[in-house]
C-alpha positions as CSV (number, residue, x, y, z in Angstrom):
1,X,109.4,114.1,120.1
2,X,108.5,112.1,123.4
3,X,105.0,112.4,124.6
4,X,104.1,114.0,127.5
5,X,104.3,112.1,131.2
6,X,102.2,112.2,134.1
7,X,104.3,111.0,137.1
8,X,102.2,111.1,140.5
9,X,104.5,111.2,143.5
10,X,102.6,111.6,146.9
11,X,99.6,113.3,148.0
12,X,98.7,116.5,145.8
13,X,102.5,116.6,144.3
14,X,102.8,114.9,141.1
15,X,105.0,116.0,138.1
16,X,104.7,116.9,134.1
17,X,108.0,116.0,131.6
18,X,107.2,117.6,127.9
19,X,110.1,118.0,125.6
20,X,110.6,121.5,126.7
21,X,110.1,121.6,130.3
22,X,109.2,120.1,134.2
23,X,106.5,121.3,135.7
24,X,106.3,119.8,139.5
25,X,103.2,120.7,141.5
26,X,102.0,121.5,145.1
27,X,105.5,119.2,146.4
28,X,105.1,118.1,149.7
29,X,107.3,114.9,149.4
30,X,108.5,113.8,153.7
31,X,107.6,115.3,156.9
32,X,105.2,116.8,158.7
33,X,103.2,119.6,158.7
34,X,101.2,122.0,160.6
35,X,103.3,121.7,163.7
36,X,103.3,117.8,163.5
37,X,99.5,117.6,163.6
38,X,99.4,116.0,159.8
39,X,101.8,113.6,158.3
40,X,102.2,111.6,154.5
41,X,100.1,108.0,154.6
42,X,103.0,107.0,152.9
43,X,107.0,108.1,153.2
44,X,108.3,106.5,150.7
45,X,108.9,109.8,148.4
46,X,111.8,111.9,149.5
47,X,112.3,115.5,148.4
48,X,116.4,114.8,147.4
49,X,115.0,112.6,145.2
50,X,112.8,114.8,143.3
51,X,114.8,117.3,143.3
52,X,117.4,114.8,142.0
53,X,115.3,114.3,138.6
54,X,114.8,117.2,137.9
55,X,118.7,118.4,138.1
56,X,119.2,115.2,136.1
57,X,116.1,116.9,133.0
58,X,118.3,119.8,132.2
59,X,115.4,121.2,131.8
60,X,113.4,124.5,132.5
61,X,111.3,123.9,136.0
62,X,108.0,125.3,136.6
63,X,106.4,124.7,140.5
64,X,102.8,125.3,140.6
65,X,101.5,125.8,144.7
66,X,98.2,126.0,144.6
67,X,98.6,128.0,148.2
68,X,100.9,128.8,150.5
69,X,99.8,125.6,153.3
70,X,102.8,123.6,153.5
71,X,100.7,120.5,152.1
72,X,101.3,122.9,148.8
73,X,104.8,124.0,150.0
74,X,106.3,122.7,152.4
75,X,109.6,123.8,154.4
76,X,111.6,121.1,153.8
77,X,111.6,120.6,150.1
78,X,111.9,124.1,149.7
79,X,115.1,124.1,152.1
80,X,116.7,121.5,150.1
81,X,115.6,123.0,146.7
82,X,117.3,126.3,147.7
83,X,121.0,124.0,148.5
84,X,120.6,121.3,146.2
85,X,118.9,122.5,142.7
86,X,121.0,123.4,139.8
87,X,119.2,124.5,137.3
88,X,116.4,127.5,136.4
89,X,112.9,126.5,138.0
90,X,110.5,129.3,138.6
91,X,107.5,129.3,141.1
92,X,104.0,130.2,139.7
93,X,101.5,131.3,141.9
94,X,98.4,133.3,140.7
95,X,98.1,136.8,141.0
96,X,96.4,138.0,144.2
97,X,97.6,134.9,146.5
98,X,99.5,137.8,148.0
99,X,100.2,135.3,150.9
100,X,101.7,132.7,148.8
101,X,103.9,135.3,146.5
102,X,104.7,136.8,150.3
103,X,106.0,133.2,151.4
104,X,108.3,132.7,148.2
105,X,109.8,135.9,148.5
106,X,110.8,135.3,152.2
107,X,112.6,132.1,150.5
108,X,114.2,134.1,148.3
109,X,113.0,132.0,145.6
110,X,112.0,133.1,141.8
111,X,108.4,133.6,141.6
112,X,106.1,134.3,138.7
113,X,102.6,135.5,139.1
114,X,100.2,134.0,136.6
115,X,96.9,136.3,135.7
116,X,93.4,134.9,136.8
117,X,92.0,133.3,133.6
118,X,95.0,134.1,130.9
119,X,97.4,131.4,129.6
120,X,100.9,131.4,130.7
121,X,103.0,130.1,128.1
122,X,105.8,127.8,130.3
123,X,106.9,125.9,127.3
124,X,106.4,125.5,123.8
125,X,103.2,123.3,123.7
126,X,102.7,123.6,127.3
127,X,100.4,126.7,129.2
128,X,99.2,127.4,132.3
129,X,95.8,129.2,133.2
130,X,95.2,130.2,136.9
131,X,92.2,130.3,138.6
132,X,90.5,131.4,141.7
133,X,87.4,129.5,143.4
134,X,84.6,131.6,144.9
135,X,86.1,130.3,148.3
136,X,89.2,132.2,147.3
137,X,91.7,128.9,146.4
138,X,93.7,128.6,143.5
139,X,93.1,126.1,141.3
140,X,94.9,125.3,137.5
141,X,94.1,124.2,133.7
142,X,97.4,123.4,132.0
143,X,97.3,123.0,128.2
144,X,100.2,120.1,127.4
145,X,99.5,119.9,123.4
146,X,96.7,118.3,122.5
147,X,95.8,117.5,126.4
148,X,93.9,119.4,128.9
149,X,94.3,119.0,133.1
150,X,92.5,120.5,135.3
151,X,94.2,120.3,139.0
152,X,91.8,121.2,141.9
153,X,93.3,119.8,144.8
154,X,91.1,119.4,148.0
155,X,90.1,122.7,148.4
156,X,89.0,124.4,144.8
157,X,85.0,124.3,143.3
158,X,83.8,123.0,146.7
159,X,80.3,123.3,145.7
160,X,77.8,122.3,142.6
161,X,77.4,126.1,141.5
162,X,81.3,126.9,141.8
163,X,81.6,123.9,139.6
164,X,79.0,124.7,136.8
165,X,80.1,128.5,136.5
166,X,83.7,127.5,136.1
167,X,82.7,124.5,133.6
168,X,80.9,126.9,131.7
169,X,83.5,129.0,131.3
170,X,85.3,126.5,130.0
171,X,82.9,125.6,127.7
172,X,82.9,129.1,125.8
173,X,86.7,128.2,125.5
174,X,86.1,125.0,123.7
175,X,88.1,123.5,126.7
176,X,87.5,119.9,126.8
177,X,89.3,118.3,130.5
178,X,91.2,115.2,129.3
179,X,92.5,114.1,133.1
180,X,90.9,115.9,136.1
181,X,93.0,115.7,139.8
182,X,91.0,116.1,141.9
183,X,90.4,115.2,146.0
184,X,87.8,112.7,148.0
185,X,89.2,114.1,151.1
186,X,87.1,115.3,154.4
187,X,89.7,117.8,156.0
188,X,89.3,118.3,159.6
189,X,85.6,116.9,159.9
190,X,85.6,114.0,161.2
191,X,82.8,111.3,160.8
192,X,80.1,109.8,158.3
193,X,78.9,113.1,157.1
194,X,82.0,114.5,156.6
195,X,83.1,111.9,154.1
196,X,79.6,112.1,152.2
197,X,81.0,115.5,151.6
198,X,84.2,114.4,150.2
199,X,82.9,112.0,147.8
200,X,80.0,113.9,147.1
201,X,82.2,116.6,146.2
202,X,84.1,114.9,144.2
203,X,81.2,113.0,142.5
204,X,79.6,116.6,141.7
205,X,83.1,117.8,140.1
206,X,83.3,114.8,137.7
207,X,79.6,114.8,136.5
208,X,80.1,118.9,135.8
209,X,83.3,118.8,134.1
210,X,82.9,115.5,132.4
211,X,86.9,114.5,132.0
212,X,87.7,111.6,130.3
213,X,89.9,110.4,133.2
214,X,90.4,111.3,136.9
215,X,93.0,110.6,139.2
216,X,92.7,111.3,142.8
217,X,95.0,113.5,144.7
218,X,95.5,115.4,147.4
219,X,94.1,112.5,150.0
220,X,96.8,110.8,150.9
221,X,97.7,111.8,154.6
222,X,96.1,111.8,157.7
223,X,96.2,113.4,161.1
224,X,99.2,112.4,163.4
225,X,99.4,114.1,166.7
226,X,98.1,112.3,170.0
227,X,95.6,115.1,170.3
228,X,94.1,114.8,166.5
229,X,94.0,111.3,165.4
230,X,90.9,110.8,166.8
231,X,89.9,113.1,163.6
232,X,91.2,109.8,160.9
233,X,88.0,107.9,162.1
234,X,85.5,107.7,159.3
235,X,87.7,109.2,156.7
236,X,87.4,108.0,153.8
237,X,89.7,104.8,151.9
238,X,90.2,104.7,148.3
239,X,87.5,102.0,148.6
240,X,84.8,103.4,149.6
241,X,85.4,105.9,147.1
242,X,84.7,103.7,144.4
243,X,81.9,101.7,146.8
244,X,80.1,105.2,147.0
245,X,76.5,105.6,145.2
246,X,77.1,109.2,144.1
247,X,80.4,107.7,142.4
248,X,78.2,104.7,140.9
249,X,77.9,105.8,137.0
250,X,81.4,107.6,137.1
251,X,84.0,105.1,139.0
252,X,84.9,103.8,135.5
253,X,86.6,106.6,135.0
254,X,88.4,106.9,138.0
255,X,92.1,105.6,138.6
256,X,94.4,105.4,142.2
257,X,98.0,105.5,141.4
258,X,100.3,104.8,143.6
259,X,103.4,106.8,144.2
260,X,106.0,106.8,141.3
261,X,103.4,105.6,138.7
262,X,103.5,107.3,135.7
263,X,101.3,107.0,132.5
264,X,101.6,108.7,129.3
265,X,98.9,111.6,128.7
266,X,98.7,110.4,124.7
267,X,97.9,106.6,125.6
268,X,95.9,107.3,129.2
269,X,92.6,105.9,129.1
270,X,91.0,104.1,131.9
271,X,91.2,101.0,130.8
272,X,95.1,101.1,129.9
273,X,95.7,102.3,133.3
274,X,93.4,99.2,135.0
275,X,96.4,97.4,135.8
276,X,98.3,100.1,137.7
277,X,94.7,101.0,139.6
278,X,94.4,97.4,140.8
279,X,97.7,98.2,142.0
280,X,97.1,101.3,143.7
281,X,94.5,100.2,145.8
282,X,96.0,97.1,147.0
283,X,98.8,99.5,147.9
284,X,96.7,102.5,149.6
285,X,94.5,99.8,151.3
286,X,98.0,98.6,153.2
287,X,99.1,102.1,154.1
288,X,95.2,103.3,155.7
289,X,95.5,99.7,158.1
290,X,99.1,100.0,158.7
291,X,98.6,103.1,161.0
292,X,101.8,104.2,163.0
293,X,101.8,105.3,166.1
294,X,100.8,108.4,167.4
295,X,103.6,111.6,167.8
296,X,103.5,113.5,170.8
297,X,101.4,116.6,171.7
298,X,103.7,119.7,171.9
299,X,104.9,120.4,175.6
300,X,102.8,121.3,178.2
301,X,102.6,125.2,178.9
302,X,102.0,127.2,182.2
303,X,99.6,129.6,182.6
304,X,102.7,132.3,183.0
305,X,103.6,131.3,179.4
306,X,100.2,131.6,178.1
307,X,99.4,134.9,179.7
308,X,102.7,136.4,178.4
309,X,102.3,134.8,175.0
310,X,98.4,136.6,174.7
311,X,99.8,140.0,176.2
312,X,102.0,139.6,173.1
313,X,99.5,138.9,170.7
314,X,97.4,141.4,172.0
315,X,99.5,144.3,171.9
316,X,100.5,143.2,168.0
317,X,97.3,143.0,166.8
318,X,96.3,146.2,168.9
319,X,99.3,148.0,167.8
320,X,99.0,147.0,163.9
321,X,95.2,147.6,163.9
322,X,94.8,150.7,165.9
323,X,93.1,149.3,168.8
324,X,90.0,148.1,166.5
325,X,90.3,144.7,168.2
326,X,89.7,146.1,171.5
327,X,86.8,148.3,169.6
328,X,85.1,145.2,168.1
329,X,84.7,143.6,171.5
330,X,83.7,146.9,173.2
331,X,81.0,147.1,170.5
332,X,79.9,143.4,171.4
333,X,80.7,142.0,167.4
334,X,83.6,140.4,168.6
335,X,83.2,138.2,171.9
336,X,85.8,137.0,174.6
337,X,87.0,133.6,174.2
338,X,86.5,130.8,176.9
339,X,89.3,128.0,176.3
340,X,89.5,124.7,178.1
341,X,93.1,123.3,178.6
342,X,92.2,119.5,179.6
343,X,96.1,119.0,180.6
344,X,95.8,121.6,183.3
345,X,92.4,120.8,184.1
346,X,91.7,124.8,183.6
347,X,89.4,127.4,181.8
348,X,90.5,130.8,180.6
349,X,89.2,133.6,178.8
350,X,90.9,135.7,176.7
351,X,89.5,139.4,175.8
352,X,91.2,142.0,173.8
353,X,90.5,144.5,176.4
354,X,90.8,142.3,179.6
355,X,93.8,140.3,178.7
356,X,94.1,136.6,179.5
357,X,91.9,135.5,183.1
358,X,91.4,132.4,184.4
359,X,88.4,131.0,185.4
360,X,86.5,128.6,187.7
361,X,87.7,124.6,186.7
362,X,83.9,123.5,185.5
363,X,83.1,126.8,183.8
364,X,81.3,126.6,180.0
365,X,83.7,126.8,177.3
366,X,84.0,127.7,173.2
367,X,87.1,125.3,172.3
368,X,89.4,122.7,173.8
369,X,92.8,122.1,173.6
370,X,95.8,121.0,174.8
371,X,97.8,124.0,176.6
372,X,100.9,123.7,174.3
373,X,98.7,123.8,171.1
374,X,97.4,127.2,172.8
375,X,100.9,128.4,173.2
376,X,101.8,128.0,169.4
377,X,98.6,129.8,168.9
378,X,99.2,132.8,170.9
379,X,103.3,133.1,169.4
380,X,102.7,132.2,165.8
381,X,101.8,134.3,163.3
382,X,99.7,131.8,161.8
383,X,99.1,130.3,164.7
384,X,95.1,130.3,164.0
385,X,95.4,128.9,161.1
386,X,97.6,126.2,161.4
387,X,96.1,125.3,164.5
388,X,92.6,124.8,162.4
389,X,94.4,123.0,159.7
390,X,95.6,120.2,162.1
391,X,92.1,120.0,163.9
392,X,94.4,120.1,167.1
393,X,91.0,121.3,169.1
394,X,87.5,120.2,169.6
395,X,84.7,122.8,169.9
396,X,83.1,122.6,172.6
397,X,79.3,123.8,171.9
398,X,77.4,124.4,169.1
399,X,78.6,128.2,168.5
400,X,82.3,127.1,169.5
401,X,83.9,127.3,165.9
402,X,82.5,130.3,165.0
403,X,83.6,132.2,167.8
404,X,87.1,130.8,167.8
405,X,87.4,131.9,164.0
406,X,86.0,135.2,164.9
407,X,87.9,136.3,167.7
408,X,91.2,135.0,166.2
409,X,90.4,137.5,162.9
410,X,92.7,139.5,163.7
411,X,95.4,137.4,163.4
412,X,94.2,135.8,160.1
413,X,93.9,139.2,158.6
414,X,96.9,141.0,160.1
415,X,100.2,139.1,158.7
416,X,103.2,141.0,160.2
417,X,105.1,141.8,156.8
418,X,101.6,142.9,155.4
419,X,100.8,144.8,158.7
420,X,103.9,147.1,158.4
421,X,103.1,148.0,155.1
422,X,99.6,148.4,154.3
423,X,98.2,148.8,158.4
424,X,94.8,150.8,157.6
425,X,94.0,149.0,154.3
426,X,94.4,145.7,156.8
427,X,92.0,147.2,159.4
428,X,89.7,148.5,157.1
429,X,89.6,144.6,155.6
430,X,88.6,143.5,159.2
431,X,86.3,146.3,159.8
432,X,84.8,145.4,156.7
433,X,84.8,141.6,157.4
434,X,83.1,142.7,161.3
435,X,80.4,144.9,160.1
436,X,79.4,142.0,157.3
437,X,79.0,139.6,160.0
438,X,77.5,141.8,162.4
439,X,74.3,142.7,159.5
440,X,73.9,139.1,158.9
441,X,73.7,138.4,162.2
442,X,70.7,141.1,162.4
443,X,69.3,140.0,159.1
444,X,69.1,136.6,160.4
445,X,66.3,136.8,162.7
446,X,64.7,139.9,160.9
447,X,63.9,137.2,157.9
């Protein structure tokens, strides 16, 4: 019987071989994502190749996304996956990601929804528990024989108390976490405090769990658009990670592998994988100076296209929601937005009920951004959302982000498969999500 391999292969993705199955997670492998605005630190890992080894296993294949962002998923493994794989894989996902489950199905691939908090057998000697964080991500503790991981990502137990409910939890199990992934990143904040938060983060996840090794993940790419890569200053490098106070007492334990690196779960300990860590970081340190250029922002867009995209959008979300946008801002809990487009040195406003106007060239705005970014925000479904995950905008005042994430609700909320089956459930959800935002902000200055 072989003993079970760990084989990291680029940013969150990294893959499991036990003698009766693969299990591949989060595989984003090449390209970009988010409409360009994010791309790999490194591209040496190619989805054929992947998908290659695991044709070659002959093996049962299990993919774990932890959501359905294409850092987790993206579009072109799954493109090549659907022409080029040979044998059975399923997709897991956990139950209630209905977003996730909704974007597998639209591939047409085999999904299998794993239960919040009860272990999925994949294998013999091999189970998967899913899990969801307060914050509503999915995170993973897969049982491979005598071994425990716990896979968090970048986005799972963000804070102290998330982390000591869900160790505790684990603790009544008898769980003990044997090799924790987990992330230092900083998402779309850029700056000092931002990557405080990362390591801090991390530092709070390692001193609650208390694994007996951690490998970082999910870190490994940075922003890549003209508009956004002002964003990659401050984040922070695999050495100042380990140069970080809050990581003082618990960097022993911490190992960088590079990609393709693989280690043996029954023989990992930190001080059999020092060798490939020295490694690592030599290698990561090359890839954050050896910055590429800068891709292009997404065409410029006239005002005509930007009025007919939000016309669009409005009458979508108006039609799909019942008119509650247009209620919401009548009522004064959700606001019109004020947009600067830099490249054509205008202002606009857009307002469920008023449509898209322009105003005066100095006038006070919310957000900036490039007019083409606006365009793919206006004609995407997840337009918002994508848009956010690329940091492909700068807010503009102190209030900005909030009101951007506000008025864009109901897009977030209103996926069009979703709409045309389940429309009042779907408005009541925003309605619900309105009025709790609307008592907190009367609550606030009552207290």
């Amino acid at each position: 019987m072989q003993t079970p391999t760990f084989t990291f292969l680029n940013h969150a993705s990294w893959l499991l071989r036990t003698d009766g199955a693969l299990l591949l997670v989060d595989p984003w492998l090449e390209g970009t994502v988010h409409n360009n605005a994010c791309r790999l630190l490194d591209d040496v890992t190619r989805d054929a190749h992947v998908i290659d080894e695991l044709n070659a296993s002959s093996l049962p294949v299990f993919i774990w996304c932890s959501s359905s962002r294409p850092e987790h998923l993206s579009h072109s493994f799954v493109q090549r996956f659907r022409t080029e794989f040979r044998g059975i894989a399923t997709f897991l996902c956990r139950e209630g990601d209905w977003r996730l489950a909704d974007a597998l199905r639209r591939h047409r691939l085999p999904i299998a929804t794993c239960p919040v908090g009860a272990p999925r057998a994949l294998a013999p000697g091999l189970h998967l528990t899913a899990h969801a964080s307060d914050e509503g991500e999915s995170y993973c503790l897969i049982a491979c024989g005598q071994h425990t991981l716990l896979h968090l990502g970048e986005r799972a137990l963000v804070s102290g108390a998330a982390c000591r409910r869900a160790a505790a939890q684990l603790r009544a199990a008898q769980v003990r976490i044997d090799l924790l992934l987990t992330s230092f990143a900083a998402h779309a904040t850029p700056g000092e405090a931002a990557a405080e938060r990362g390591i801090g983060r991390m530092a709070c996840q390692i001193d609650v769990f208390r694994p007996r090794l951690v490998v970082p993940v999910a870190s490994f790419a940075h922003f890549s658009r003209i508009d956004n890569t002002w964003r990659n200053h401050g984040r922070p490098t695999p050495l100042d990670v380990l140069d970080a106070p809050a990581l003082a007492p618990l960097r022993g334990i911490v190992r960088f592998m590079r990609p393709g690196a693989q280690f043996d779960l029954a023989t990992a300990t930190p001080a059999a994988l020092c060798a490939q860590h020295t490694e690592a970081l030599a290698y990561w340190m090359a890839r954050w100076r050896e910055q590429p250029a800068p891709l292009a922002r997404p065409a410029q867009a006239t005002l005509a296209e930007l009025k007919e995209a939000f016309a669009s959008y409005r009458d979508r979300v108006g039609v799909h929601l019942y008119g509650l946008p247009s209620l919401l801002e009548w009522l004064c809990i959700l606001r019109p937005l004020h947009l600067a487009l830099p490249d054509l040195h205008r202002t606009i406003v857009l307002s469920y009920r008023h449509g898209l106007r322009p105003l005066a060239r100095d006038a006070c705005a919310d957000i900036a951004m490039c007019s083409g970014t606006a365009l793919y925000l206006l004609r995407d479904g997840d337009g918002f959302n994508t848009t956010v995950a690329g940091g492909c905008f700068q807010s503009m005042r102190a209030q900005g982000m909030p009101m951007f994430r506000r008025f864009f609700l109901p897009q977030r909320v209103c996926q069009r498969v979703l709409a045309r089956q389940r429309p009042w459930s779907i408005g009541a959800a925003l309605l619900r999500a309105t009025l709790v935002w609307a008592w907190r902000a009367i609550r606030t200055p009552l207290s």
